[in-house]
N, C-alpha and C positions, 0 to 999 in steps of 0.2 A: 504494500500500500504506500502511496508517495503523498507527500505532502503539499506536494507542489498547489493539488486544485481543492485543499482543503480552506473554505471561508469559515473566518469565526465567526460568532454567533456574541453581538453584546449580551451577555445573560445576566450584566449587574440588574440589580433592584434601581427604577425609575425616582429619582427624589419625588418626596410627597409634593405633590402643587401648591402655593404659597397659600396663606390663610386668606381668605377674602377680608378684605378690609369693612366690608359694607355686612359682614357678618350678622352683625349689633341690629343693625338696623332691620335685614329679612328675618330676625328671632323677633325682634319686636312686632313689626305687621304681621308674620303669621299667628301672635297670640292675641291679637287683635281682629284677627280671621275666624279664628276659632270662637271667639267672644259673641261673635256676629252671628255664625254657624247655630252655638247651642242659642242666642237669643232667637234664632228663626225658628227652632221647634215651639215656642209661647208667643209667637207676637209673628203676623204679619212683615215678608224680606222686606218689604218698599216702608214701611214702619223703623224698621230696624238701619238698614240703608238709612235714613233721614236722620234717625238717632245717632250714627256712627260719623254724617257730615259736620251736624251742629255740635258733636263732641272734640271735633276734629278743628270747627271753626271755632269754638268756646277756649282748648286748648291751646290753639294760635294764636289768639289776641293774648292769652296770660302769658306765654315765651315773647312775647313782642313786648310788654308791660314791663314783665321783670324786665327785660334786656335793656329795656332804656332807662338810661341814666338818670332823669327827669319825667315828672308828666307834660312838661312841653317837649320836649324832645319828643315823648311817644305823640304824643297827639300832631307834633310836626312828620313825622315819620309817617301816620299811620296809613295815607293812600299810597304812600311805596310799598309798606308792607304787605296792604291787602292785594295791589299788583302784583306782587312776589307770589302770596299763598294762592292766589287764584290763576296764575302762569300756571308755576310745579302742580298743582291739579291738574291741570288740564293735560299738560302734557302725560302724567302719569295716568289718565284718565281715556286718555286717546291711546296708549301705549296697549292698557288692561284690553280695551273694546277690541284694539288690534289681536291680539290674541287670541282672544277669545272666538273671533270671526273665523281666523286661520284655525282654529281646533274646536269648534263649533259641533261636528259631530262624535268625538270624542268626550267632550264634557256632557253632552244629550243626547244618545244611542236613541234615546225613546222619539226623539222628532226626528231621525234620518229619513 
């Protein structure tokens, strides 16, 4: 046997893939998902959906409040902020719909 047309074979172990930095955050929305999930078994989704925005807008204004310095400063700030939190919605917003469009019969076997 010659060695000549012998290829090796990398067979080390791949390094693990670096940690996602945004980890923190997809642990946070999914228990936030799930909050929404068991609220859908007692209460109406579009119910719940409504509850989960205005928790969503109610917790935005108070990171906006705390963060400013001053309440003029917040109150000078606050239609840049609401341009802000209503942008990142939207885009995050169009983002989910996209999704969900492209895998549309996956998430609902029952409507194919």
């Amino acid at each position: 046997m010659s060695d000549d047309n012998f290829k090796a074979q990398d067979i080390s172990r791949k390094p693990p893939a670096p940690p996602d930095p945004n980890q923190k955050f997809w642990d946070i929305a999914d228990t936030f998902i799930q909050l929404a999930n068991e609220n859908a078994k007692r209460a109406a989704p579009g119910q719940v959906c409504a509850a989960m925005m205005y928790a969503s807008a109610r917790f935005g204004a108070f990171v906006s409040s705390a963060d400013a310095p001053s309440e003029a400063v917040f109150k000078e700030q606050l239609e840049a902020a609401v341009t802000y939190f209503r942008t990142e919605y939207e885009k995050m917003l169009r983002e989910n719909f996209r999704e969900y469009a492209e895998n549309f019969k996956s998430y609902h076997p029952e409507k194919s």
